[in-house]
C-alpha atoms as an extended CHARMM CRD file, in Angstrom:
* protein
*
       240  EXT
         1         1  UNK       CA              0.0000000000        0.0000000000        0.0000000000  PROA      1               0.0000000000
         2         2  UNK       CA              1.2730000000        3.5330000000       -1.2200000000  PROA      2               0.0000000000
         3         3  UNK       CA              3.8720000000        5.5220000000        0.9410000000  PROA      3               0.0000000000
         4         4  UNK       CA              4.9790000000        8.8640000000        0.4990000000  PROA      4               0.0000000000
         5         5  UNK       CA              8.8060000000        8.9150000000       -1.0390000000  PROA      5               0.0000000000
         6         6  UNK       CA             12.0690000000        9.9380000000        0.0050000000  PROA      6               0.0000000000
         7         7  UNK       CA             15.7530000000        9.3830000000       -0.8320000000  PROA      7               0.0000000000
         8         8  UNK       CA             17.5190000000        8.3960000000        2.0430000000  PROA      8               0.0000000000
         9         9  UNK       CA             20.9780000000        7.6540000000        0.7200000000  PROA      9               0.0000000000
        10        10  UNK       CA             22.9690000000        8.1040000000       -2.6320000000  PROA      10              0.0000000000
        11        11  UNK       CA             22.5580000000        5.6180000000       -5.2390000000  PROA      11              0.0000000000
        12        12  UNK       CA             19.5310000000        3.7420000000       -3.7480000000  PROA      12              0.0000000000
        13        13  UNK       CA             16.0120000000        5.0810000000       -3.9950000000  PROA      13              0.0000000000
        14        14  UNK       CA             14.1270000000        3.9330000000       -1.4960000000  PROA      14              0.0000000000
        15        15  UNK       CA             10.5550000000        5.2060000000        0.0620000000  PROA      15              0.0000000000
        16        16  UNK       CA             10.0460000000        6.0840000000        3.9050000000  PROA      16              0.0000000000
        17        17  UNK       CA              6.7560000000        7.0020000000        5.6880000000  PROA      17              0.0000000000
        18        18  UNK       CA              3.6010000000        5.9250000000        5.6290000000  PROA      18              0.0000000000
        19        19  UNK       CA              1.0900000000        6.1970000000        3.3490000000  PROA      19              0.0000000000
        20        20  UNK       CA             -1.3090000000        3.4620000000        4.4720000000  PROA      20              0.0000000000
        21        21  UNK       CA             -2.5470000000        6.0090000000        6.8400000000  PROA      21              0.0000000000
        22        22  UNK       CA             -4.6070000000        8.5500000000        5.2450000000  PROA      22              0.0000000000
        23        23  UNK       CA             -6.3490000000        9.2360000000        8.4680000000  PROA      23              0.0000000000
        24        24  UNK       CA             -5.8080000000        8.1360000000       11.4220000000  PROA      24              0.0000000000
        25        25  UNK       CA             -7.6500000000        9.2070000000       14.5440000000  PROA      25              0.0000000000
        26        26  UNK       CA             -5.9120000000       11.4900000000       16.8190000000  PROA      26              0.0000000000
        27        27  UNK       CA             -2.2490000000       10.8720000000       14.0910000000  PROA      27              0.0000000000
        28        28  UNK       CA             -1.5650000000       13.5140000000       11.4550000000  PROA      28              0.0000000000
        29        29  UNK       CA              1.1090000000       12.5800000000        9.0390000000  PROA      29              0.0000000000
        30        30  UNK       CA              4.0070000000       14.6530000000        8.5200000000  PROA      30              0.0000000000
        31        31  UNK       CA              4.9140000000       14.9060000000        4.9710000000  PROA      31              0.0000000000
        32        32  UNK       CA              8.0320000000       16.6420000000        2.7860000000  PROA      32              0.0000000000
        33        33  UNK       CA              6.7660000000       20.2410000000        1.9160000000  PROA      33              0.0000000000
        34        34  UNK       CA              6.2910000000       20.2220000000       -2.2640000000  PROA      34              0.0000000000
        35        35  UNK       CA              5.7940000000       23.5230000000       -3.9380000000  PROA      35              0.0000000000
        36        36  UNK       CA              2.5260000000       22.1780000000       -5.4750000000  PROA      36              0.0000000000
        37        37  UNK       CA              0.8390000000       20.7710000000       -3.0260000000  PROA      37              0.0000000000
        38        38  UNK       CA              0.5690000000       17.3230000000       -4.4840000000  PROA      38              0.0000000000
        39        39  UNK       CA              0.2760000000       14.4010000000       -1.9580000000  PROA      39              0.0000000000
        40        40  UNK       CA              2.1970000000       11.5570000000       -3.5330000000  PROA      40              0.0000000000
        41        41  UNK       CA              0.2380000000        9.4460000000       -1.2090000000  PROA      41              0.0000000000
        42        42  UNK       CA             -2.3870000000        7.9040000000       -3.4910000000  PROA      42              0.0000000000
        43        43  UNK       CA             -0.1830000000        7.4440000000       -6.5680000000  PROA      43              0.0000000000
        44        44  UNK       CA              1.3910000000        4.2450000000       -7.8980000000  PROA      44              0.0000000000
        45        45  UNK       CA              5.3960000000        3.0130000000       -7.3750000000  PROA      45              0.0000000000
        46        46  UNK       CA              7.5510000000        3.9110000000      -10.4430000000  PROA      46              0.0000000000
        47        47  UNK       CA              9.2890000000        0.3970000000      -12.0350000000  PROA      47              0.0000000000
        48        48  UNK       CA             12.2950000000        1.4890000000      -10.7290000000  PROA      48              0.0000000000
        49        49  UNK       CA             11.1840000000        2.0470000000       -7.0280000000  PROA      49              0.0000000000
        50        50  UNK       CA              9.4340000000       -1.6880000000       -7.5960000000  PROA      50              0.0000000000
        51        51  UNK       CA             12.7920000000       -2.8440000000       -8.3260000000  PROA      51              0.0000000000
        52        52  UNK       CA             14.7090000000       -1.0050000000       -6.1110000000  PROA      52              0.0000000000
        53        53  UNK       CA             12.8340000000       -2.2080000000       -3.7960000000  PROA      53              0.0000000000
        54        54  UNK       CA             12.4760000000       -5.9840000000       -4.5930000000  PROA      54              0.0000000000
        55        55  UNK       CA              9.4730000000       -6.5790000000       -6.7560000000  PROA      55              0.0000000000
        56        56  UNK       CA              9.0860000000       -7.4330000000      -10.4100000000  PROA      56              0.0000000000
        57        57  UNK       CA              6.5450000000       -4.4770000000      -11.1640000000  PROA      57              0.0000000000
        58        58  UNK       CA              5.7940000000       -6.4810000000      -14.2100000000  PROA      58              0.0000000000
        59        59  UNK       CA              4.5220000000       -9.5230000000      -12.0020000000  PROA      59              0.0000000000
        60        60  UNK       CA              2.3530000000       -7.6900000000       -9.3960000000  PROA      60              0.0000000000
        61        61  UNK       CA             -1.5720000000       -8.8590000000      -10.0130000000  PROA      61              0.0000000000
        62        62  UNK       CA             -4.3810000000       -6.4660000000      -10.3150000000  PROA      62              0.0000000000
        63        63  UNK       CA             -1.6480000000       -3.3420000000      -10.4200000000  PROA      63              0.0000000000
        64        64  UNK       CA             -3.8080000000       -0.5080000000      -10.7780000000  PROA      64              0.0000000000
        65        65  UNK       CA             -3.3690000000        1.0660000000      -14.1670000000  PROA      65              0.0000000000
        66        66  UNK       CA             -5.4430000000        4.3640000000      -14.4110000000  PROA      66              0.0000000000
        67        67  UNK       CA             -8.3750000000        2.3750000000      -16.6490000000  PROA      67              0.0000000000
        68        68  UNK       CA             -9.4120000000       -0.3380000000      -13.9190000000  PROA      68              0.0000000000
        69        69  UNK       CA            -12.0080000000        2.1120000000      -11.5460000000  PROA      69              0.0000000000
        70        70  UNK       CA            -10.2750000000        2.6150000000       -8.9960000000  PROA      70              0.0000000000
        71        71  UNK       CA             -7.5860000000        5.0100000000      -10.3140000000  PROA      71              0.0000000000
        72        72  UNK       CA             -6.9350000000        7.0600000000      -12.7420000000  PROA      72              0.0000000000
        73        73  UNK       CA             -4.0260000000        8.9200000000      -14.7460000000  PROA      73              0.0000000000
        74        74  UNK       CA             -2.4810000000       11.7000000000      -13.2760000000  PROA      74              0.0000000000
        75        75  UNK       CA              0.5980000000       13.9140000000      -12.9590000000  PROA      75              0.0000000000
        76        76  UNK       CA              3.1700000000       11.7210000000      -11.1930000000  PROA      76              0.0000000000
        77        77  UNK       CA              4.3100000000       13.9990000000       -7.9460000000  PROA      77              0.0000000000
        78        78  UNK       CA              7.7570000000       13.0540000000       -7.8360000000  PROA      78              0.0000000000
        79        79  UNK       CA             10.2610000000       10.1540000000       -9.5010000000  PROA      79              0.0000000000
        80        80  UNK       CA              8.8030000000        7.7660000000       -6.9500000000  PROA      80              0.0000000000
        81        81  UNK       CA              5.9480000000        7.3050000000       -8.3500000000  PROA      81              0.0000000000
        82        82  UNK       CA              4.4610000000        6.9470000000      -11.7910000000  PROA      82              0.0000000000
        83        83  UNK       CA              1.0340000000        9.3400000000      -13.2180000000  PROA      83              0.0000000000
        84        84  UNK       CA             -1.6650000000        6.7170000000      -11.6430000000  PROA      84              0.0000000000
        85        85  UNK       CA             -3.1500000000        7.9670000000       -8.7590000000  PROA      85              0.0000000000
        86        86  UNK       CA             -5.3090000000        5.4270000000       -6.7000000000  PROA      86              0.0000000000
        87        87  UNK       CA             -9.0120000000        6.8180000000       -6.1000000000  PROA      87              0.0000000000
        88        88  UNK       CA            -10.5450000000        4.2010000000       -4.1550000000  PROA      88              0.0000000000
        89        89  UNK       CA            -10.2850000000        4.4720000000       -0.4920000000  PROA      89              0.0000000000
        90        90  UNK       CA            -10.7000000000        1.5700000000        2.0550000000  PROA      90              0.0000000000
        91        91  UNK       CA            -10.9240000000        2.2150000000        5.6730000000  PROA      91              0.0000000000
        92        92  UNK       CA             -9.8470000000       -0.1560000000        9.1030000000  PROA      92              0.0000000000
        93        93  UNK       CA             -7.6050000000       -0.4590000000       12.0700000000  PROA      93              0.0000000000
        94        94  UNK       CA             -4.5540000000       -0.0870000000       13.1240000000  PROA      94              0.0000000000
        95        95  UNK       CA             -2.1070000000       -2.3050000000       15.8510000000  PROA      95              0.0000000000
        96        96  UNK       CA             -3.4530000000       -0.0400000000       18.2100000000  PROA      96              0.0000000000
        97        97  UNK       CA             -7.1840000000        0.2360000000       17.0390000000  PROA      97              0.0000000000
        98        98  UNK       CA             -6.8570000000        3.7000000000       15.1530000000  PROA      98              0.0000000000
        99        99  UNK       CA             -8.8330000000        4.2170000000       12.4820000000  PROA      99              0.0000000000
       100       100  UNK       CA             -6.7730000000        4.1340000000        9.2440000000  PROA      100             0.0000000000
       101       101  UNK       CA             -7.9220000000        4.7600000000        5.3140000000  PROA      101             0.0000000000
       102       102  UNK       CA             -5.5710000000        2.7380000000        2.6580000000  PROA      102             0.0000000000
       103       103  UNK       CA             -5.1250000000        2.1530000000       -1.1940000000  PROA      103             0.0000000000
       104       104  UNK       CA             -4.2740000000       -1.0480000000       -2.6740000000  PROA      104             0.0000000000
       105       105  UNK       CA             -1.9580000000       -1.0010000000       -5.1230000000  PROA      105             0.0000000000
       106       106  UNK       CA             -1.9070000000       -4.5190000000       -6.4750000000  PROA      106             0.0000000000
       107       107  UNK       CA             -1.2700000000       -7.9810000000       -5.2890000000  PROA      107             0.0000000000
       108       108  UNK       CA              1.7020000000      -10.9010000000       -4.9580000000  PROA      108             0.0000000000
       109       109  UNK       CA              2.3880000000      -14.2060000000       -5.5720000000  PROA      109             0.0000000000
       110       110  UNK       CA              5.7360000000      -15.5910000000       -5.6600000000  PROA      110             0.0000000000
       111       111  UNK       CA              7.2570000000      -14.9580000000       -8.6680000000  PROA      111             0.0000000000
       112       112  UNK       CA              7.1230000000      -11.0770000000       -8.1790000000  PROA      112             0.0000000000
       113       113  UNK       CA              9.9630000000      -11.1550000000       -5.8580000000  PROA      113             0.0000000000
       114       114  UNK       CA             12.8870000000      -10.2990000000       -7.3280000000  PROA      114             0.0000000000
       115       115  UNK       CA             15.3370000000      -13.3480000000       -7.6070000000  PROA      115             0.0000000000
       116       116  UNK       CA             18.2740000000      -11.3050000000       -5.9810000000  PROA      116             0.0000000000
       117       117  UNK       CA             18.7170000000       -9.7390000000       -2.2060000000  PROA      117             0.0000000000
       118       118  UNK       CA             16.8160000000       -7.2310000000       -2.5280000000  PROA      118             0.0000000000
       119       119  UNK       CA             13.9370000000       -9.9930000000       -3.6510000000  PROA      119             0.0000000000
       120       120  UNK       CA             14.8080000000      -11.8340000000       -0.1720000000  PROA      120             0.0000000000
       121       121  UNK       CA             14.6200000000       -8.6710000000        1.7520000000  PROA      121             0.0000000000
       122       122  UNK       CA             11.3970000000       -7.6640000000        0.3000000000  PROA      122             0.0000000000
       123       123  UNK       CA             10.0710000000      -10.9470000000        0.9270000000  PROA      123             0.0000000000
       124       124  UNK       CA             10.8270000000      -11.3560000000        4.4130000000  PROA      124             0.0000000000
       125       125  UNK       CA              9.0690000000       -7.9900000000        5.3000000000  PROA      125             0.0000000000
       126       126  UNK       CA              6.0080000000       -9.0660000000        3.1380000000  PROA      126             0.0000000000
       127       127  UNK       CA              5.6140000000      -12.2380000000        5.5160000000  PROA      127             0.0000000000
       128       128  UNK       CA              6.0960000000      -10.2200000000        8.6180000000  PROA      128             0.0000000000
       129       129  UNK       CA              3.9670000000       -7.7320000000        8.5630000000  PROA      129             0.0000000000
       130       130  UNK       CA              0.1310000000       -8.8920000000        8.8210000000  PROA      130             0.0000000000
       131       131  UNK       CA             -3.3700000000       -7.6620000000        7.6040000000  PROA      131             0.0000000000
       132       132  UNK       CA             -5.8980000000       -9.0670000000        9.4490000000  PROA      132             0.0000000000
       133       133  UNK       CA             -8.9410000000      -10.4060000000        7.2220000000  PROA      133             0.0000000000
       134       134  UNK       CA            -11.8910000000      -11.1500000000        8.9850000000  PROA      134             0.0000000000
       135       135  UNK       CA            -13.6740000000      -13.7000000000        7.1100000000  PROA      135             0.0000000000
       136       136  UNK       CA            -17.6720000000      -14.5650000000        7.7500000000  PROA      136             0.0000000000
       137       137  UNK       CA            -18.1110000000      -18.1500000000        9.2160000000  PROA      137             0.0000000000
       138       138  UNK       CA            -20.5710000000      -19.3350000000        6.9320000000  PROA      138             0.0000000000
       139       139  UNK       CA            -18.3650000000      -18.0060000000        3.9510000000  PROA      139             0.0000000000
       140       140  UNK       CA            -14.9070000000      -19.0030000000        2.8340000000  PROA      140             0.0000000000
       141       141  UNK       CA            -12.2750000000      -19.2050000000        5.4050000000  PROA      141             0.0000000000
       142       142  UNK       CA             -9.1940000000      -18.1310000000        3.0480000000  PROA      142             0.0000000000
       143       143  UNK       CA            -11.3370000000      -15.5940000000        0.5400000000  PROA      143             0.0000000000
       144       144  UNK       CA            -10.5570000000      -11.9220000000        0.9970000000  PROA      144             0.0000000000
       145       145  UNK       CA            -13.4440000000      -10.9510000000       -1.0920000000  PROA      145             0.0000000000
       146       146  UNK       CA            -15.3330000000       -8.2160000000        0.2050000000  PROA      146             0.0000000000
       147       147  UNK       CA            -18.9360000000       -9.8100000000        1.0720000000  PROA      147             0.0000000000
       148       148  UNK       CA            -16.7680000000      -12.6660000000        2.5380000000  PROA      148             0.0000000000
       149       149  UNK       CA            -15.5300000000      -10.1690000000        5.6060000000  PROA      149             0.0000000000
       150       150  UNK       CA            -17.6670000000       -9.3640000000        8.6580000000  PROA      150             0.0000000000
       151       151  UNK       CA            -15.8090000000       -6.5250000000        9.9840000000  PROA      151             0.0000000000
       152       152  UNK       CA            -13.1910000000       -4.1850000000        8.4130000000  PROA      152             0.0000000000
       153       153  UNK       CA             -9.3860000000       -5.2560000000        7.9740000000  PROA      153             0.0000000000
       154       154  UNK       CA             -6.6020000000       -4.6330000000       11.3530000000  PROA      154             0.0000000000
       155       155  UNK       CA             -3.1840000000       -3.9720000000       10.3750000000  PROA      155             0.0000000000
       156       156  UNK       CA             -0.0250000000       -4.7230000000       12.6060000000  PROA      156             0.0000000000
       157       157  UNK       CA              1.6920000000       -1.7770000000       12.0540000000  PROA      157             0.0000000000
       158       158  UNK       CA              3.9000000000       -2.6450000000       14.8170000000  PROA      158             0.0000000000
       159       159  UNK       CA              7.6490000000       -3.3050000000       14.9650000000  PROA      159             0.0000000000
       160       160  UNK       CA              8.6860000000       -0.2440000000       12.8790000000  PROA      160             0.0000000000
       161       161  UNK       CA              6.5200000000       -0.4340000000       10.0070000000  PROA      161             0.0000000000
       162       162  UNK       CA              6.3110000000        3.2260000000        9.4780000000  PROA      162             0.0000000000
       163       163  UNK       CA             10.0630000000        3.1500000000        8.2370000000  PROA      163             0.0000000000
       164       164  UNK       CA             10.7900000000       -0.7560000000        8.0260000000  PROA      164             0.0000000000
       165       165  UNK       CA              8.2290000000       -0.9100000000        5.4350000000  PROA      165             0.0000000000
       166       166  UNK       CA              8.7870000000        1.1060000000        2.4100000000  PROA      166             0.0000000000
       167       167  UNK       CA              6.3670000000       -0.2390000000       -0.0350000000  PROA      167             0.0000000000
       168       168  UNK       CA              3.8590000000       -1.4430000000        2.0530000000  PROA      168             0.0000000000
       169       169  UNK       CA              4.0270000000       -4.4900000000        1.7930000000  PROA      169             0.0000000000
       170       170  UNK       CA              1.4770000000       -7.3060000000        3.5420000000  PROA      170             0.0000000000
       171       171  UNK       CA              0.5460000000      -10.8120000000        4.3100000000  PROA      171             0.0000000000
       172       172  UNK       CA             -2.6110000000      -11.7280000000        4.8610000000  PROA      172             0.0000000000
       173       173  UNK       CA             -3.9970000000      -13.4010000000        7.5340000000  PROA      173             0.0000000000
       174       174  UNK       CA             -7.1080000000      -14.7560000000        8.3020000000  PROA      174             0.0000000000
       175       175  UNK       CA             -8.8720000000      -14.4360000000       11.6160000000  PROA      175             0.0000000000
       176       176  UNK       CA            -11.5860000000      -16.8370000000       11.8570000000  PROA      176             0.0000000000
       177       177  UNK       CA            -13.5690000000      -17.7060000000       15.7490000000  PROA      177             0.0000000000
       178       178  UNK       CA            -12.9330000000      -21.5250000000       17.3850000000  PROA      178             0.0000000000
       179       179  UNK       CA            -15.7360000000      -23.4810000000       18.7290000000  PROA      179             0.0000000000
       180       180  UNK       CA            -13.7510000000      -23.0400000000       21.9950000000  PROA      180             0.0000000000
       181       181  UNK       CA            -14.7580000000      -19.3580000000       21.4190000000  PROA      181             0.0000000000
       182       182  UNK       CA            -18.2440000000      -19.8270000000       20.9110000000  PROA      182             0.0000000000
       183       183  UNK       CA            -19.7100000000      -22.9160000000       23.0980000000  PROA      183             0.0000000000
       184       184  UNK       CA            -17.6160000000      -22.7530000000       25.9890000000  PROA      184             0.0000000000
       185       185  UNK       CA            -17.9860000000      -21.0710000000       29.0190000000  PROA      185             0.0000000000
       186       186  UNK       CA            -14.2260000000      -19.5630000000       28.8840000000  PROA      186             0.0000000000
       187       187  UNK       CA            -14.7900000000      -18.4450000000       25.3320000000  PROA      187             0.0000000000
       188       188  UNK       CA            -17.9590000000      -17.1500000000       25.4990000000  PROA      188             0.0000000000
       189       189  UNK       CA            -16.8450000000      -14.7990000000       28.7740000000  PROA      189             0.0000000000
       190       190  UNK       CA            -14.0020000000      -13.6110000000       26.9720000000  PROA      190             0.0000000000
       191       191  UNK       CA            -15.9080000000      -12.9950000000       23.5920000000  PROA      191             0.0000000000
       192       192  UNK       CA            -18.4890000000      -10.4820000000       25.9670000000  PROA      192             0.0000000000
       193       193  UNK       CA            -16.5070000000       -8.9330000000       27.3540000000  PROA      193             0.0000000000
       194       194  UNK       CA            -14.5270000000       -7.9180000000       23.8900000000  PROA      194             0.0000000000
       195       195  UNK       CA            -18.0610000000       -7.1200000000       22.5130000000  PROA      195             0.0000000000
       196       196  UNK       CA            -18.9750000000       -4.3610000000       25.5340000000  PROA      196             0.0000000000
       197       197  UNK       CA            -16.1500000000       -2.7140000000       25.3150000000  PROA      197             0.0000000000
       198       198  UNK       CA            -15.9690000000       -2.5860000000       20.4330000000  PROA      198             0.0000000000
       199       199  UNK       CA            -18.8950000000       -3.7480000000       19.8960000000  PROA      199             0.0000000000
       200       200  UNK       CA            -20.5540000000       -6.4010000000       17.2820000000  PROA      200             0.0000000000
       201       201  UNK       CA            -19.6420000000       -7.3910000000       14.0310000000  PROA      201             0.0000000000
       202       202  UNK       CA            -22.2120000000       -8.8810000000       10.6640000000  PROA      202             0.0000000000
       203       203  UNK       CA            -21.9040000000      -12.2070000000       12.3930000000  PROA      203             0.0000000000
       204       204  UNK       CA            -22.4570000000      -10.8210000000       15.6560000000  PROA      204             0.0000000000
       205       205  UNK       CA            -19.1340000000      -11.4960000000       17.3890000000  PROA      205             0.0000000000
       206       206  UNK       CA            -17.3570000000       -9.2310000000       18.7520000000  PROA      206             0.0000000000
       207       207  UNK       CA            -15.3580000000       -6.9300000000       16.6600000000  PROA      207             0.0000000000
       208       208  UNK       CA            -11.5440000000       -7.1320000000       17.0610000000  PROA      208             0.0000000000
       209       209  UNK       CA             -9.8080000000       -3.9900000000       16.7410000000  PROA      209             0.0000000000
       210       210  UNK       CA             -5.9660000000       -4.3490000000       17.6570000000  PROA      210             0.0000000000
       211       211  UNK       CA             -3.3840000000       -6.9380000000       16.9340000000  PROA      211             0.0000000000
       212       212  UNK       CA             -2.7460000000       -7.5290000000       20.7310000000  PROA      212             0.0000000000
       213       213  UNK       CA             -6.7430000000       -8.5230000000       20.9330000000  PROA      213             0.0000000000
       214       214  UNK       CA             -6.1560000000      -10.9860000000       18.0290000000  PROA      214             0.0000000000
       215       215  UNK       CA             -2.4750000000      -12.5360000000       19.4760000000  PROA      215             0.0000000000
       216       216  UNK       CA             -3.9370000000      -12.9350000000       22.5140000000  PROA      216             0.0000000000
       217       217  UNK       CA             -7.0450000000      -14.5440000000       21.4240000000  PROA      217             0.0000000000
       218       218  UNK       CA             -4.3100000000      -16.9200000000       19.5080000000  PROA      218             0.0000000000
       219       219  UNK       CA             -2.8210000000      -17.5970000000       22.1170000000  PROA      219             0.0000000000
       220       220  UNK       CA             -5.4980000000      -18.5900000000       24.5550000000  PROA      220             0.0000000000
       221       221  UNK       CA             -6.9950000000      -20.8540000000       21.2810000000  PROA      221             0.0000000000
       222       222  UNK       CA            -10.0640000000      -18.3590000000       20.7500000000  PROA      222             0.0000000000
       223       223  UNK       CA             -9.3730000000      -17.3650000000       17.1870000000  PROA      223             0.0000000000
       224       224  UNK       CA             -7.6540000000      -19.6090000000       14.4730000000  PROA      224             0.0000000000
       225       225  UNK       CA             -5.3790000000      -17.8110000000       12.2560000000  PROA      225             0.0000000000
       226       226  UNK       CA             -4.7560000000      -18.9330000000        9.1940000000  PROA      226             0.0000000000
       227       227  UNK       CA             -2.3750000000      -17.7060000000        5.8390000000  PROA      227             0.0000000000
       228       228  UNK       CA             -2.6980000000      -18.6580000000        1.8880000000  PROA      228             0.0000000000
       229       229  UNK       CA              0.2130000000      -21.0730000000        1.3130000000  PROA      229             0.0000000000
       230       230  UNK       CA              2.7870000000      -18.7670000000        0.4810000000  PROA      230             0.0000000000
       231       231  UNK       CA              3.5760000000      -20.8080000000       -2.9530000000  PROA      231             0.0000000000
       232       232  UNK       CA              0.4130000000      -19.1290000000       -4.3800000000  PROA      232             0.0000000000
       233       233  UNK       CA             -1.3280000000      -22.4830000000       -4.7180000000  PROA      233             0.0000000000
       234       234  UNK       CA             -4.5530000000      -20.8600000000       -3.0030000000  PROA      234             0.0000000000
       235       235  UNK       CA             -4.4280000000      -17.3560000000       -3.9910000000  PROA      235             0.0000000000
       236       236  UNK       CA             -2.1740000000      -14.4420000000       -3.6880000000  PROA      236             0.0000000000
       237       237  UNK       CA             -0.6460000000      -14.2400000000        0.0480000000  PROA      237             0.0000000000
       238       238  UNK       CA              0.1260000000      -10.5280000000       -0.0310000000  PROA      238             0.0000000000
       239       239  UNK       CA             -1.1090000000       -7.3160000000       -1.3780000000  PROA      239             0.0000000000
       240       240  UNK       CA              0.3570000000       -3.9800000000       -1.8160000000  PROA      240             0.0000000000
């Protein structure tokens, strides 16, 4: 997901900051002053920032092109980025239970990792940094699909992501309830008391709104949560 751009070192172009959040309740982003005004935020990588940065630009699913409906073609802000600017707008959560708007730039399987270091690097922050998708019980466990979710997406933005990851660059994760959760005394007790304090979601469990709630939930065998196989046999693992 789309990040505003710097250069942080001579030879190597590399983007910083976050552009995930758009909004965030109670956060305002602090962006490089630009003579026009133009927030690079909701525009497309260049190819070369792709690269740079590990991924096969060519290779990246669904990569919004400016003739899809949800972008369209623009001025590019700055040699980051490249004239398609994003114009659909998706809100959710943060680690901490923020709210956050994002775009989505495109999505990943395999191949568009770069078969080199910077490929490796890239790939390693992919898998470590999580978007929660909260999938309805009676629909598909491992579908991302919109009328699949019953509550909006939480992102673990934790563990430096706002400079750690410069593409933004996700796995995704699947939170789905146990039967421990829902028929047993413990699970049930825990599942109120979630629901008092964020409320219900379209199945009418609570809504989870922080990557601690989900963890610990994990932990205590509440929640199962589960990832596409990450050789792309059941889907693309990670978006942008």
């Amino acid at each position: 997901m789309n990040k505003p751009m710097s250069q942080p070192g001579a030879g190597r172009v590399r983007p910083t900051a976050l552009t995930i959040l758009f909004l965030v309740a109670g956060w305002t982003a602090v962006l490089p002053a630009r003579a026009d005004n133009r927030d690079p935020r909701p525009f497309d990588f260049a190819d070369e920032t792709y690269l740079t940065n590990g991924i096969v630009p060519d290779r990246i699913l669904m990569r919004v092109n400016g003739m899809d409906g949800v972008s369209v073609f623009d001025q590019a802000p700055d040699r980051f980025h490249r004239g398609v600017r994003v114009i659909e707008t998706t809100g959710g959560f943060d680690a901490s239970g923020n709210l956050l708007y994002y775009n989505i730039l495109g999505m990943l399987m395999p191949d568009a990792f770069a078969d080199n270091e910077d490929g490796m690097r890239a790939r390693a922050i992919a898998n470590h940094y999580r978007a929660f998708i909260f999938p309805k019980r009676s629909g598909d466990p491992l579908s991302p699909a919109l009328p699949n979710r019953r509550q909006d997406n939480v992102f673990d933005t934790r563990d430096g992501y706002f400079s750690n990851n410069p593409l933004g660059l996700w796995v995704l994760v699947f939170v789905s309830y146990t039967d421990e959760a829902l028929y047993s005394l413990k699970g049930m007790s825990a599942l109120r008391r979630i629901a008092e304090r964020n409320g219900v979601d379209l199945d009418g469990t609570p809504i989870l709104r922080t990557a601690d709630e989900i963890d610990g939930l994990a932990q205590a065998g509440l929640v199962q949560l589960r990832t596409r196989r990450l050789d792309g046999s059941q889907g693309f693992p990670w978006v942008i």
